[in-house]
Biopython code that builds the backbone (N, CA, C, O; Angstrom):
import numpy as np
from Bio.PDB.StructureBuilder import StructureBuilder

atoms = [
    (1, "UNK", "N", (-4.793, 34.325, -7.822)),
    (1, "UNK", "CA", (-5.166, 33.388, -6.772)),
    (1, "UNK", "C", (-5.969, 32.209, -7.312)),
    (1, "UNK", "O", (-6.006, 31.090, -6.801)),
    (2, "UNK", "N", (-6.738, 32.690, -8.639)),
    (2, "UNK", "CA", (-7.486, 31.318, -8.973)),
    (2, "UNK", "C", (-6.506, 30.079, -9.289)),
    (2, "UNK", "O", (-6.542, 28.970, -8.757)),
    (3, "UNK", "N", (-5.640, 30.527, -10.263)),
    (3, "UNK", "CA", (-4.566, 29.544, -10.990)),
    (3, "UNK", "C", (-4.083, 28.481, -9.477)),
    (3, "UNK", "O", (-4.021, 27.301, -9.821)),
    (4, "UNK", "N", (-3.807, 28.654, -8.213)),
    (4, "UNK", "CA", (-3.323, 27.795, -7.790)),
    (4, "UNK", "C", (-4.197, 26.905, -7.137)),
    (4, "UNK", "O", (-3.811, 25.763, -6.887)),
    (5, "UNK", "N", (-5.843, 27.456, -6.689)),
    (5, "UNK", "CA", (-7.170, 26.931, -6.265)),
    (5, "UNK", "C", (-7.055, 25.464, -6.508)),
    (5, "UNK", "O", (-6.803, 24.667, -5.604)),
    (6, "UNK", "N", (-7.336, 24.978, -8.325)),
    (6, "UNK", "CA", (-6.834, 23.690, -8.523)),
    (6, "UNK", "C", (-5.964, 23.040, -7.770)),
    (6, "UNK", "O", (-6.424, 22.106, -7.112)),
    (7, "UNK", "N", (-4.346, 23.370, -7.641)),
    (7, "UNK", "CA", (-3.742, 22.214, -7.597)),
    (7, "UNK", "C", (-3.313, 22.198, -6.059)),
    (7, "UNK", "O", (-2.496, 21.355, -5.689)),
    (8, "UNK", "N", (-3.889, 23.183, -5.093)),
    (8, "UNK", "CA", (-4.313, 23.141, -3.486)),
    (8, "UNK", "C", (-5.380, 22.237, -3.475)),
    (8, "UNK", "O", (-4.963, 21.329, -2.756)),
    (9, "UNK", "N", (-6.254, 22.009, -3.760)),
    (9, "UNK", "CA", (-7.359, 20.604, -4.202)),
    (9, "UNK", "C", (-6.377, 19.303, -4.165)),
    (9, "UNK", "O", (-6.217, 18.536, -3.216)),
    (10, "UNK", "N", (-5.878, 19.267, -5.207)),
    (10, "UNK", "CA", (-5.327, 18.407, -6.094)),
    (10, "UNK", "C", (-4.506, 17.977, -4.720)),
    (10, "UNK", "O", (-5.104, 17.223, -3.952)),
    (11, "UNK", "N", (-3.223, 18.394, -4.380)),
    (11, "UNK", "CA", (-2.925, 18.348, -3.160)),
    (11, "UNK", "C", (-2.923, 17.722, -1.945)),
    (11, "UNK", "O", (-2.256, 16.785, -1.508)),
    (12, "UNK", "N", (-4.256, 18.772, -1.217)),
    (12, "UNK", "CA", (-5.399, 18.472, -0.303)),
    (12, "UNK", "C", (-5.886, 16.730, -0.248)),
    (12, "UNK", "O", (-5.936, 15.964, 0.713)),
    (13, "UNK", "N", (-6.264, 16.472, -1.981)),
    (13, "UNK", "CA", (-6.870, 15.403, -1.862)),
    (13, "UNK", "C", (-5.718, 13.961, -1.978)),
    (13, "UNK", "O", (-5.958, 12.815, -1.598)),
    (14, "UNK", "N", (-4.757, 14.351, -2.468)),
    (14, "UNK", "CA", (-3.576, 13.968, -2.364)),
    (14, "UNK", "C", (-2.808, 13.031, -1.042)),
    (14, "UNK", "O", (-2.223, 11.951, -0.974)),
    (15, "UNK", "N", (-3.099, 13.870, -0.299)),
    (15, "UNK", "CA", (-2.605, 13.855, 1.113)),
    (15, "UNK", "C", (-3.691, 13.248, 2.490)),
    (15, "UNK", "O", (-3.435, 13.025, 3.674)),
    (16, "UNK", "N", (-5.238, 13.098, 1.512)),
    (16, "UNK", "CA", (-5.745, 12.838, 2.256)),
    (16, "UNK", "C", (-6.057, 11.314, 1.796)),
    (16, "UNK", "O", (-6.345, 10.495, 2.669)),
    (17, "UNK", "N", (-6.012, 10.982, 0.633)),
    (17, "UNK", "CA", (-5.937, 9.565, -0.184)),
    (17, "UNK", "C", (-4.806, 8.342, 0.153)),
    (17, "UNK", "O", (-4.879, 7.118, 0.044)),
    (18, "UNK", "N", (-3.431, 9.499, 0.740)),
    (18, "UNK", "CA", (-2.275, 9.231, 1.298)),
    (18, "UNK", "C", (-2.695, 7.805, 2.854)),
    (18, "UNK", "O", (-2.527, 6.625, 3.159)),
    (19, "UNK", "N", (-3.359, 9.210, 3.372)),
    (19, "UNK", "CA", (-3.758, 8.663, 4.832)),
    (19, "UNK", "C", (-4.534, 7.298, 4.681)),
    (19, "UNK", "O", (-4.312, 6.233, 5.257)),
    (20, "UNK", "N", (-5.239, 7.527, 4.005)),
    (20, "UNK", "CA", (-6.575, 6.225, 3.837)),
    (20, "UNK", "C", (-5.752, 5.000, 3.387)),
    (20, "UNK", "O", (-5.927, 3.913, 3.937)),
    (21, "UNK", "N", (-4.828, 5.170, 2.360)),
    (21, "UNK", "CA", (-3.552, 4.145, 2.221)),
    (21, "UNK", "C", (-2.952, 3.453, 3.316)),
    (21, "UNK", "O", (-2.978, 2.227, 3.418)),
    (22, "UNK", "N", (-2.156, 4.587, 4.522)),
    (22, "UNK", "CA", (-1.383, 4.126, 5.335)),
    (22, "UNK", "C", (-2.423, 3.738, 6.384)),
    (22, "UNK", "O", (-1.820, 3.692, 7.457)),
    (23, "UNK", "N", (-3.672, 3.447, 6.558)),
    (23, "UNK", "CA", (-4.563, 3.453, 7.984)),
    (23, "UNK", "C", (-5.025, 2.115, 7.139)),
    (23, "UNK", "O", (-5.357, 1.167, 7.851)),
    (24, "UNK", "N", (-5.072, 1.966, 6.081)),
    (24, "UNK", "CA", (-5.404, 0.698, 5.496)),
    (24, "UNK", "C", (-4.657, -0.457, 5.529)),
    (24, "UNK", "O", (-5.092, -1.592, 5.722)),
    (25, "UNK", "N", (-3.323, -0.072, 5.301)),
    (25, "UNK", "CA", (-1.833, -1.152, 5.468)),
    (25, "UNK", "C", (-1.436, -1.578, 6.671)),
    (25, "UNK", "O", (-0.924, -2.686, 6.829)),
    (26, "UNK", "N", (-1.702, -0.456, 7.938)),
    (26, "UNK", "CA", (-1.888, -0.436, 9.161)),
    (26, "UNK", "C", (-2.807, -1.681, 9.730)),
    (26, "UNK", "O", (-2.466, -2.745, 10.246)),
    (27, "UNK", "N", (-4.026, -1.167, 9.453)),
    (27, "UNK", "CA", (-5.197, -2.538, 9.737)),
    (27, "UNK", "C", (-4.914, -3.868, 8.968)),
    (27, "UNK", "O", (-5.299, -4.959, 9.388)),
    (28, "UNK", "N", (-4.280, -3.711, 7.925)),
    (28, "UNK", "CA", (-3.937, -5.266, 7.462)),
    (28, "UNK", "C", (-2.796, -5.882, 8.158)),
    (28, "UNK", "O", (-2.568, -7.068, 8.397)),
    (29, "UNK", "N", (-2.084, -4.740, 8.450)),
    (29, "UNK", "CA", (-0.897, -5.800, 9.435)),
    (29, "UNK", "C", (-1.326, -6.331, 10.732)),
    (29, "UNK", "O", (-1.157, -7.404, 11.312)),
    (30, "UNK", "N", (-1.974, -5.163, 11.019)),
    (30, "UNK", "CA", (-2.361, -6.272, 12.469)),
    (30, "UNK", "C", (-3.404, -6.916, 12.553)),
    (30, "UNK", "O", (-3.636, -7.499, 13.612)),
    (31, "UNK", "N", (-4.172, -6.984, 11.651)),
    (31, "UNK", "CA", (-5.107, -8.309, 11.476)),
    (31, "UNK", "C", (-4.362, -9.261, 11.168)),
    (31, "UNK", "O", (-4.464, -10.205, 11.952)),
    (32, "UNK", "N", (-3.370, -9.463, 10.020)),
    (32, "UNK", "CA", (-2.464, -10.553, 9.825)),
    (32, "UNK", "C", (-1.730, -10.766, 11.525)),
    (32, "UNK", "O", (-1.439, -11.851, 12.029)),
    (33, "UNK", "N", (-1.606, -9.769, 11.989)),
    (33, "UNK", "CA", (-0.791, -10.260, 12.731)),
    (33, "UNK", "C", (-1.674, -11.352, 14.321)),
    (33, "UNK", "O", (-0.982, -12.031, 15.079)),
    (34, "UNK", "N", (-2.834, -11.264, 14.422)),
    (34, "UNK", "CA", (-3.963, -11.855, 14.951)),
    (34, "UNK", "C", (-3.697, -11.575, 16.505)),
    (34, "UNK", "O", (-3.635, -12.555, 17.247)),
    (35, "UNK", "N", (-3.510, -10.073, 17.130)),
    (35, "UNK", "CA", (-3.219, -10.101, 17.996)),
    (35, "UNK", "C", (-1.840, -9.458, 18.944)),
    (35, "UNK", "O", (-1.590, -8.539, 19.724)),
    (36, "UNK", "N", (-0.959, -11.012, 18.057)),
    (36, "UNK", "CA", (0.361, -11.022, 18.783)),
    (36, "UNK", "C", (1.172, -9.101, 18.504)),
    (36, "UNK", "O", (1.443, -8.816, 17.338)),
    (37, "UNK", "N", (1.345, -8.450, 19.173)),
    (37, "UNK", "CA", (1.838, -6.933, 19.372)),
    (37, "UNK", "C", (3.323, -7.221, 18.247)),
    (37, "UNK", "O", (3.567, -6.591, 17.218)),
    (38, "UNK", "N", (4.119, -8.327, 18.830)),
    (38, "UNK", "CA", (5.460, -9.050, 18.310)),
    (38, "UNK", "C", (5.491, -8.775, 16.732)),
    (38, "UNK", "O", (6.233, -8.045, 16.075)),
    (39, "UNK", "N", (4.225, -9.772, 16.271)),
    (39, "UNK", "CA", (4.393, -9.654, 15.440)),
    (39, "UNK", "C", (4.073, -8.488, 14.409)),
    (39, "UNK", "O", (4.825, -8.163, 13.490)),
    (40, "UNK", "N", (3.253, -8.099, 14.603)),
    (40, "UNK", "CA", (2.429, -6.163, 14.552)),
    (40, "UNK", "C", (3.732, -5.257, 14.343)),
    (40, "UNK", "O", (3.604, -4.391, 13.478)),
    (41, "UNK", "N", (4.722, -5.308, 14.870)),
    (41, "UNK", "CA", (5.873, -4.374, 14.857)),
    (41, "UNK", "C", (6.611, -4.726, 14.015)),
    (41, "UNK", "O", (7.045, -3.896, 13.217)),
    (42, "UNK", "N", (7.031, -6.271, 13.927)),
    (42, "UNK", "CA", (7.684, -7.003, 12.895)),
    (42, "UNK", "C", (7.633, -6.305, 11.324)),
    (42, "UNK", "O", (8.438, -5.796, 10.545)),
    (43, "UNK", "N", (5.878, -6.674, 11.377)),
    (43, "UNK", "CA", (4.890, -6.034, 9.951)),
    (43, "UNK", "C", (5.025, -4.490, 9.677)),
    (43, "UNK", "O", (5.012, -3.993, 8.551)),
    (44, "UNK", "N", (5.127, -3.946, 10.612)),
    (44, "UNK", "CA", (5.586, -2.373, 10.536)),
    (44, "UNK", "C", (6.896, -2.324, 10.161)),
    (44, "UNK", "O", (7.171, -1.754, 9.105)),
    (45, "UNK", "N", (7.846, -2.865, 10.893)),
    (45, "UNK", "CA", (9.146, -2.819, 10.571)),
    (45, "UNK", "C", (8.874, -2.815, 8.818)),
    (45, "UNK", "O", (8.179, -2.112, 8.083)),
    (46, "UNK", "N", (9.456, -3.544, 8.674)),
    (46, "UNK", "CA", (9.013, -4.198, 7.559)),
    (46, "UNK", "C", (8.808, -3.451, 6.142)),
    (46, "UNK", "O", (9.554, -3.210, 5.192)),
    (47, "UNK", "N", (7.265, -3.159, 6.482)),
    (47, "UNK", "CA", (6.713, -2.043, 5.787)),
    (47, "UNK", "C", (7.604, -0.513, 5.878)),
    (47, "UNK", "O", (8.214, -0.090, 4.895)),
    (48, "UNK", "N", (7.587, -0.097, 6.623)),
    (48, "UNK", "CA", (8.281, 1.110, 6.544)),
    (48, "UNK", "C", (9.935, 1.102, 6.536)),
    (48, "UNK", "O", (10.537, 2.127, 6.857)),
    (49, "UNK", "N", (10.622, -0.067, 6.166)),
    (49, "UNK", "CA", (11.761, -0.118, 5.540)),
    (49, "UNK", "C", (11.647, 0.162, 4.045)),
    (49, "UNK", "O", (12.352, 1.033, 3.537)),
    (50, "UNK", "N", (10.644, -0.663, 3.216)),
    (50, "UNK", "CA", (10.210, -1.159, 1.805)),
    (50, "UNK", "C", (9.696, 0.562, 1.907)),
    (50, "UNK", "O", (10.056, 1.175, 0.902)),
    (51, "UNK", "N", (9.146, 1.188, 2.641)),
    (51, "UNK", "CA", (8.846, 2.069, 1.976)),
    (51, "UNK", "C", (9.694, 3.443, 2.023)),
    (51, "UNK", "O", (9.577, 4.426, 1.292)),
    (52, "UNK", "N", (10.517, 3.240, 3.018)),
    (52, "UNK", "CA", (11.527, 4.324, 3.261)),
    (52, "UNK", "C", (12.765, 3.850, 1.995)),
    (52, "UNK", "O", (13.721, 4.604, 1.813)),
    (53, "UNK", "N", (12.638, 2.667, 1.251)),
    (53, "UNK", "CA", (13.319, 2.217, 0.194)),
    (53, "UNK", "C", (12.862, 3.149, -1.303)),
    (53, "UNK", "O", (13.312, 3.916, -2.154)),
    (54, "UNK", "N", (11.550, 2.374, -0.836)),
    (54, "UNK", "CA", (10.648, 3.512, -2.376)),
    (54, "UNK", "C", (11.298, 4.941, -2.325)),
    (54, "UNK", "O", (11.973, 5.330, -3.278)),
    (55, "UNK", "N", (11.057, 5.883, -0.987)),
    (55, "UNK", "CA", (11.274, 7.495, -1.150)),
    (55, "UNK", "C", (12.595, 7.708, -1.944)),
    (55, "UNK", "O", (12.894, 8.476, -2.859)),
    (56, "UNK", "N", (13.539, 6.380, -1.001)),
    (56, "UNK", "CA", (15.065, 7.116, -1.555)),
    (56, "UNK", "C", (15.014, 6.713, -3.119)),
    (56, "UNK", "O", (15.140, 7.592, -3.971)),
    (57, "UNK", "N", (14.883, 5.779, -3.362)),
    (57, "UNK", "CA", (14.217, 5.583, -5.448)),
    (57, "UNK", "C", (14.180, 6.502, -5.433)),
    (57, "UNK", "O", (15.284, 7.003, -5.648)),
    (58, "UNK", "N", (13.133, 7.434, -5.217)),
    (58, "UNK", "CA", (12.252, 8.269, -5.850)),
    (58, "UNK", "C", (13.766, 9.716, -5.621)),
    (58, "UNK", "O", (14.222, 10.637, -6.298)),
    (59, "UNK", "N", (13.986, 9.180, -4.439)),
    (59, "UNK", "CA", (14.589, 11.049, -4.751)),
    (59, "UNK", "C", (15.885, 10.940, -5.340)),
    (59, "UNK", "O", (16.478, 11.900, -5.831)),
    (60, "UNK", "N", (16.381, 9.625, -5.286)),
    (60, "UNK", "CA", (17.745, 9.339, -6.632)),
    (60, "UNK", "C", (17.358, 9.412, -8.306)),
    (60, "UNK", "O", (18.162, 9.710, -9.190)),
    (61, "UNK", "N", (15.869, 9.051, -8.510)),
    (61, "UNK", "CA", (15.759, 9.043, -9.695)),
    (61, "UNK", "C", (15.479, 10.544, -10.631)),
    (61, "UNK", "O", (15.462, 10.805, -11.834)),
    (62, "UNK", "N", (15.231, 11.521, -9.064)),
    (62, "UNK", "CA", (15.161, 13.025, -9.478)),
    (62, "UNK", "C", (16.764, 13.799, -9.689)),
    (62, "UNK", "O", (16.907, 14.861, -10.295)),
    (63, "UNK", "N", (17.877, 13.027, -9.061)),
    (63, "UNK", "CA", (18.924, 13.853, -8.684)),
    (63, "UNK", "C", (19.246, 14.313, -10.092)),
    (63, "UNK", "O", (19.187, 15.531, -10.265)),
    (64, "UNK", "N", (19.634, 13.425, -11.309)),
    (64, "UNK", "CA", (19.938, 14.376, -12.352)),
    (64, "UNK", "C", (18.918, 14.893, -13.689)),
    (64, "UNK", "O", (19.221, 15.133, -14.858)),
    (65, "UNK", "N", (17.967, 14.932, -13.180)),
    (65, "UNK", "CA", (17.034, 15.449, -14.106)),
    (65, "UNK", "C", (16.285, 14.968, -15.209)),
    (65, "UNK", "O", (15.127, 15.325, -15.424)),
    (66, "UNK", "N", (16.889, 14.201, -15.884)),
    (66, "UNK", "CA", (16.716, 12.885, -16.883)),
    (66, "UNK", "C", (15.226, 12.188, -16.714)),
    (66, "UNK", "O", (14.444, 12.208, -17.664)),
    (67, "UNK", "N", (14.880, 11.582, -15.481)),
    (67, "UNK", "CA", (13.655, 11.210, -15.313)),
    (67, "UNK", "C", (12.727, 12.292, -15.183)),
    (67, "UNK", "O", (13.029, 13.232, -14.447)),
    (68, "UNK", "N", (11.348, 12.284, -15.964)),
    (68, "UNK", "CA", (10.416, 13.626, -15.755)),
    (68, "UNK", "C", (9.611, 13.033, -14.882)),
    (68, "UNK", "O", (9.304, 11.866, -14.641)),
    (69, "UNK", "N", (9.282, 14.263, -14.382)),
    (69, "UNK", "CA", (8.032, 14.047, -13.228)),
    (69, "UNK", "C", (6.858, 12.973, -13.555)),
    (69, "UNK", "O", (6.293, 12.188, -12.793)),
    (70, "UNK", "N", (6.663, 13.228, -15.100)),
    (70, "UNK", "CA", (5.136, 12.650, -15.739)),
    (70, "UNK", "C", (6.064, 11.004, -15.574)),
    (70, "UNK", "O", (5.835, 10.456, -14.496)),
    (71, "UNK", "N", (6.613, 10.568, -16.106)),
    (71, "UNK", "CA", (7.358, 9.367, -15.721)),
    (71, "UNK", "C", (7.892, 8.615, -14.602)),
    (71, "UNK", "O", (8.175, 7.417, -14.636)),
    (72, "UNK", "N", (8.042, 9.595, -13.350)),
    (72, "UNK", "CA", (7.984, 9.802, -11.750)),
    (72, "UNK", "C", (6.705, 9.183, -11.562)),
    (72, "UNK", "O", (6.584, 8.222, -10.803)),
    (73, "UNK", "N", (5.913, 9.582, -12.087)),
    (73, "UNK", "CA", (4.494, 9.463, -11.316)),
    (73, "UNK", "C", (4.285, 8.444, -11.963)),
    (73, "UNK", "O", (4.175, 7.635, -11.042)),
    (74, "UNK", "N", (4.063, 7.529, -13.432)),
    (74, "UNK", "CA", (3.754, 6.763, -13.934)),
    (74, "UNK", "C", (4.250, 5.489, -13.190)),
    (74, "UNK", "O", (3.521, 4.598, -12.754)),
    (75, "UNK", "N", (5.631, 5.547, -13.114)),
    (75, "UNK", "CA", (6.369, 4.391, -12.231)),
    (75, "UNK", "C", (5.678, 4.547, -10.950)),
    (75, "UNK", "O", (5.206, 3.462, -10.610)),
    (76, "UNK", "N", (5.435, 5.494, -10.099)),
    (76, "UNK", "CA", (5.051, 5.021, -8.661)),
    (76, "UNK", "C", (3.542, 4.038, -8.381)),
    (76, "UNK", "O", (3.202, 3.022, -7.774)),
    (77, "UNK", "N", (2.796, 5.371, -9.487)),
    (77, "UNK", "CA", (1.515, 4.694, -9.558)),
    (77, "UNK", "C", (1.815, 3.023, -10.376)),
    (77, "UNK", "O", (0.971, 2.223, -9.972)),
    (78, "UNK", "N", (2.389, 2.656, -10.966)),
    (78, "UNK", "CA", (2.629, 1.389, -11.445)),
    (78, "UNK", "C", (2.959, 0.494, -9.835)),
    (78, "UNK", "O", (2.237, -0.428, -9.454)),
    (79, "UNK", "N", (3.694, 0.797, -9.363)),
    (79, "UNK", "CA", (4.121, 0.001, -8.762)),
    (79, "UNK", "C", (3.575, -0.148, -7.388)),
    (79, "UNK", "O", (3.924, -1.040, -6.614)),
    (80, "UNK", "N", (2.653, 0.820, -7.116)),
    (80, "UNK", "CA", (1.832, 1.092, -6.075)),
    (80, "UNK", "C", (0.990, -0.270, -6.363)),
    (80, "UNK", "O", (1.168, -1.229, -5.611)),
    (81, "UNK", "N", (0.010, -0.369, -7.523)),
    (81, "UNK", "CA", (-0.661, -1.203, -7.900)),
    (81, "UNK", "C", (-0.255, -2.913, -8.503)),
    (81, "UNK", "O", (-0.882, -3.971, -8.551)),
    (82, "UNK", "N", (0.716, -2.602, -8.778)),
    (82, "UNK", "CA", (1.209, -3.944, -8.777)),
    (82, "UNK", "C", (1.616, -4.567, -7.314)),
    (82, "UNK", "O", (1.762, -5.755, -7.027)),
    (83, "UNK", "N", (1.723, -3.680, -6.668)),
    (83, "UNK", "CA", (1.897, -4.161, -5.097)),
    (83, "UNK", "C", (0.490, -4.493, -4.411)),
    (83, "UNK", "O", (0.391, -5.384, -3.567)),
    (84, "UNK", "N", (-0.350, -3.886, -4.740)),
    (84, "UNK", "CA", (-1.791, -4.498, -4.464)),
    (84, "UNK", "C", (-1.798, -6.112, -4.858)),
    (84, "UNK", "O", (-2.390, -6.846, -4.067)),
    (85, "UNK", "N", (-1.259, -6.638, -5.878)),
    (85, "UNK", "CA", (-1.564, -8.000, -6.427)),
    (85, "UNK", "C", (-1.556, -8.705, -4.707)),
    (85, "UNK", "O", (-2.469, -9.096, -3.980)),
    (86, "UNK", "N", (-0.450, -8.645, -4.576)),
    (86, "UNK", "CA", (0.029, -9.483, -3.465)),
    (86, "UNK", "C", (-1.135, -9.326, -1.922)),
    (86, "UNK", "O", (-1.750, -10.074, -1.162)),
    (87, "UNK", "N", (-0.918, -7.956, -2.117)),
    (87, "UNK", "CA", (-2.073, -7.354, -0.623)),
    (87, "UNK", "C", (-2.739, -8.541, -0.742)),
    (87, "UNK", "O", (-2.507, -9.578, -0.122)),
    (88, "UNK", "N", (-3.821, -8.282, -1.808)),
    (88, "UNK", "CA", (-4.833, -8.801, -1.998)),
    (88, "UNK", "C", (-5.069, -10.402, -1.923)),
    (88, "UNK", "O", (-6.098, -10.913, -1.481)),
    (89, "UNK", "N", (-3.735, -11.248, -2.524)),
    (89, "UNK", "CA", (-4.043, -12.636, -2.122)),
    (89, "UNK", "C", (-3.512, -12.703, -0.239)),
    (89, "UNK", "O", (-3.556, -13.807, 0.304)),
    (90, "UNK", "N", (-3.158, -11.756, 0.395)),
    (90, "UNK", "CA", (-2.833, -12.070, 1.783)),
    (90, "UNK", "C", (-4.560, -12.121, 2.170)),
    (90, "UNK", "O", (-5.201, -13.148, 2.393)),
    (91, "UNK", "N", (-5.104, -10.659, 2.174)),
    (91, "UNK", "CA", (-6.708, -10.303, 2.563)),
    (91, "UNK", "C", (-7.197, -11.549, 2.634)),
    (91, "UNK", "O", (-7.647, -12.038, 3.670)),
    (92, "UNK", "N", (-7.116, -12.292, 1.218)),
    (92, "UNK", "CA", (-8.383, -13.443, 0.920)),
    (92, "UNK", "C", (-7.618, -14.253, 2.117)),
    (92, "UNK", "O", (-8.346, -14.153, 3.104)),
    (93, "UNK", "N", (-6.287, -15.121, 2.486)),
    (93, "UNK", "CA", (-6.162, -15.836, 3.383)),
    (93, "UNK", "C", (-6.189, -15.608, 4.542)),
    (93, "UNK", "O", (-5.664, -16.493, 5.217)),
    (94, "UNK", "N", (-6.805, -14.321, 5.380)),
    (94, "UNK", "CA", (-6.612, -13.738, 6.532)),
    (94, "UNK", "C", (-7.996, -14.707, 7.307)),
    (94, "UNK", "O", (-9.098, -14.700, 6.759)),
    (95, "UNK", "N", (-7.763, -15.484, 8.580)),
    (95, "UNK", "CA", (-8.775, -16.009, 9.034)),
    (95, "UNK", "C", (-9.861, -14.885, 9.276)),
    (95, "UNK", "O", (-9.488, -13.712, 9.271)),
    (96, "UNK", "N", (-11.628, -15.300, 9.557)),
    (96, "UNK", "CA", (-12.131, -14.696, 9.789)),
    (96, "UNK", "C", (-12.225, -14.227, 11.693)),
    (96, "UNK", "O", (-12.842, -13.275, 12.171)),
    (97, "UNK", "N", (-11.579, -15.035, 12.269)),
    (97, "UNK", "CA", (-11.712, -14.601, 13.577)),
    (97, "UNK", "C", (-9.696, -14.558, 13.674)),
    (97, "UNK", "O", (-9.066, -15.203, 12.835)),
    (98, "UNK", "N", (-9.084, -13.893, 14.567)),
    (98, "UNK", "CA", (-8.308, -13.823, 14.871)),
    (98, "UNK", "C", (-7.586, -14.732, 15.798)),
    (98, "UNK", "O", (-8.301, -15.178, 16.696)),
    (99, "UNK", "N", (-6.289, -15.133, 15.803)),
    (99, "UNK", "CA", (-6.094, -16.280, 16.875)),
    (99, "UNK", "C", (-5.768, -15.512, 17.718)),
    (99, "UNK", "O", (-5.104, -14.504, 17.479)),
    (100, "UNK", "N", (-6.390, -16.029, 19.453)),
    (100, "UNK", "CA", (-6.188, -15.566, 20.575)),
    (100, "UNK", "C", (-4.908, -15.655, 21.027)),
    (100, "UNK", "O", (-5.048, -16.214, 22.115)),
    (101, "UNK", "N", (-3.415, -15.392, 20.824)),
    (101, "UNK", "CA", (-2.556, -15.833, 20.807)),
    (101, "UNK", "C", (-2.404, -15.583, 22.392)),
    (101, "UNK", "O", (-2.970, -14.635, 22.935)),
    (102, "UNK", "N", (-1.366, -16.767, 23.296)),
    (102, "UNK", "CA", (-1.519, -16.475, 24.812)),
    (102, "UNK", "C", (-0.569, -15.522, 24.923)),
    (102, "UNK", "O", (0.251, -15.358, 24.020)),
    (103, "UNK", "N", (-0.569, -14.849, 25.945)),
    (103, "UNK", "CA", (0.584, -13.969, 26.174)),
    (103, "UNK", "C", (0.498, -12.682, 25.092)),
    (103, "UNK", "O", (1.572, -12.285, 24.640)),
    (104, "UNK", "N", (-0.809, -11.978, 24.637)),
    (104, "UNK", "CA", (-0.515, -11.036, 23.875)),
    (104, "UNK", "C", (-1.118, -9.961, 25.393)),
    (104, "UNK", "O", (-1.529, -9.890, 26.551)),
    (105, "UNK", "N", (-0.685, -9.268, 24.035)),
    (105, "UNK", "CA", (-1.438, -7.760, 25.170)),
    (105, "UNK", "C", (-2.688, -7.432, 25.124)),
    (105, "UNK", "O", (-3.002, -6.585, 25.961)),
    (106, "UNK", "N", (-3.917, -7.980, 24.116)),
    (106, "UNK", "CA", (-5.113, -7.516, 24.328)),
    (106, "UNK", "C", (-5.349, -9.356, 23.606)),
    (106, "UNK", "O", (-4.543, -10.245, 23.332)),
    (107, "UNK", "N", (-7.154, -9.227, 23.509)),
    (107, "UNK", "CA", (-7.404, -10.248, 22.969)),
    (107, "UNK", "C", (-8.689, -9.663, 22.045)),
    (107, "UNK", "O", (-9.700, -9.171, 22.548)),
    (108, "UNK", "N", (-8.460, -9.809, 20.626)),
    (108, "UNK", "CA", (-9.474, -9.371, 19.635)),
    (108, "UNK", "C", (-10.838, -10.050, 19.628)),
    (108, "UNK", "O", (-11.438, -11.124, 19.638)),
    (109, "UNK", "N", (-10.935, -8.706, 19.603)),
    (109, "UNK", "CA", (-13.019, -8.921, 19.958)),
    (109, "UNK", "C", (-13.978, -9.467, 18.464)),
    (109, "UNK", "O", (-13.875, -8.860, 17.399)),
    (110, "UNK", "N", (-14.662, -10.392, 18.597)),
    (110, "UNK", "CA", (-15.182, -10.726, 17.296)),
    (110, "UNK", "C", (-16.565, -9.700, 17.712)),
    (110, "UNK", "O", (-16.609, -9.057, 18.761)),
    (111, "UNK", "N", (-17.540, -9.698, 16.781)),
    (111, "UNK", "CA", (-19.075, -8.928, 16.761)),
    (111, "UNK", "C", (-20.001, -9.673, 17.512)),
    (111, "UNK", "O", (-21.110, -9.229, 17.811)),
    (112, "UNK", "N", (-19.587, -10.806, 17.834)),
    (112, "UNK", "CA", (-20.566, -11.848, 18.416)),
    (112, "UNK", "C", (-19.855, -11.841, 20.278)),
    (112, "UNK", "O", (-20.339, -12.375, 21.276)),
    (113, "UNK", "N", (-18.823, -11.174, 20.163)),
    (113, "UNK", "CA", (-18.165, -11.315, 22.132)),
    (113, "UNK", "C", (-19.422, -10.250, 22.599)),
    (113, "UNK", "O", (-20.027, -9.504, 21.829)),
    (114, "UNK", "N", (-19.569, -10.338, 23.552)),
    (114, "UNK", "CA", (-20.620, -9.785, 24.528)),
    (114, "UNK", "C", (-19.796, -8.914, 25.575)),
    (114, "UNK", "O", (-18.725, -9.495, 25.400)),
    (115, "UNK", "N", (-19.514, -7.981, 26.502)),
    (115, "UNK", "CA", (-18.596, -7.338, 27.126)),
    (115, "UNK", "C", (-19.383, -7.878, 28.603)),
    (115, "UNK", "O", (-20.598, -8.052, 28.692)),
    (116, "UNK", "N", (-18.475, -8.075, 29.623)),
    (116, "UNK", "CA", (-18.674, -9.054, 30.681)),
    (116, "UNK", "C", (-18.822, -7.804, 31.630)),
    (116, "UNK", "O", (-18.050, -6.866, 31.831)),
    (117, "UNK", "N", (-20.146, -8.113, 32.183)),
    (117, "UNK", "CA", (-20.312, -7.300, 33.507)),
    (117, "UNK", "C", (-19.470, -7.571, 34.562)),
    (117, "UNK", "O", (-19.580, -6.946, 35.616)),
]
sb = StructureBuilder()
sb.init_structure("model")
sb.init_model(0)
sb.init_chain("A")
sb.init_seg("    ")
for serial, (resi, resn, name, xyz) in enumerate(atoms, 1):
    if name == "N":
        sb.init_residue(resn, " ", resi, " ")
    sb.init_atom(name, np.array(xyz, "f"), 0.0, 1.0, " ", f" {name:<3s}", serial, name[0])
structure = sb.get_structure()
């Protein structure tokens, strides 16, 4: 029972590093998206095409055996992070207040809105 302790951790933390990823990509789209719902789905779309693209990579590059796991993982993590480049110059151009776009479904609250009696 000890031998598998490790890599139930390993795992565990795996899956929970996972989440913090997708709740992160989540909040950047719809901050980019400033509101508009339209465009929020667009950004999802989107994203979870590119990434339902990555899985099938990943499970074609297992079909005949040739690629090893340790090389599996090297490429994802590569490309995970080279995909950050880009995140990251969107972040820096993201306004600091959101545009009130008309016709959305909510309107984003800055720290300074006051809630109206």
């Amino acid at each position: 029972a000890p031998a598998v302790f490790f890599p139930m951790v390993i795992y565990a933390l795996l899956g929970a590093a996972d989440a913090v990823y997708q709740s992160y990509a989540y909040w950047i789209m719809s901050s980019a998206a400033g509101g508009s719902v339209r465009k929020t789905v667009q950004y999802s779309a989107c994203y979870k095409g590119v990434q339902s693209l990555g899985a099938g990579v990943a499970w074609l590059s297992d079909l005949d055996g040739s690629f090893s796991y340790r090389a599996q993982g090297i490429v994802a993590l590569a490309l995970t992070v080279l995909a950050c480049v880009p995140v990251a110059t969107v972040i820096r151009e993201l306004p600091e207040e959101p545009e009130k776009e008309p016709g959305s479904l909510y309107a984003p609250l800055s720290v300074n809105d006051q809630p109206s009696e």
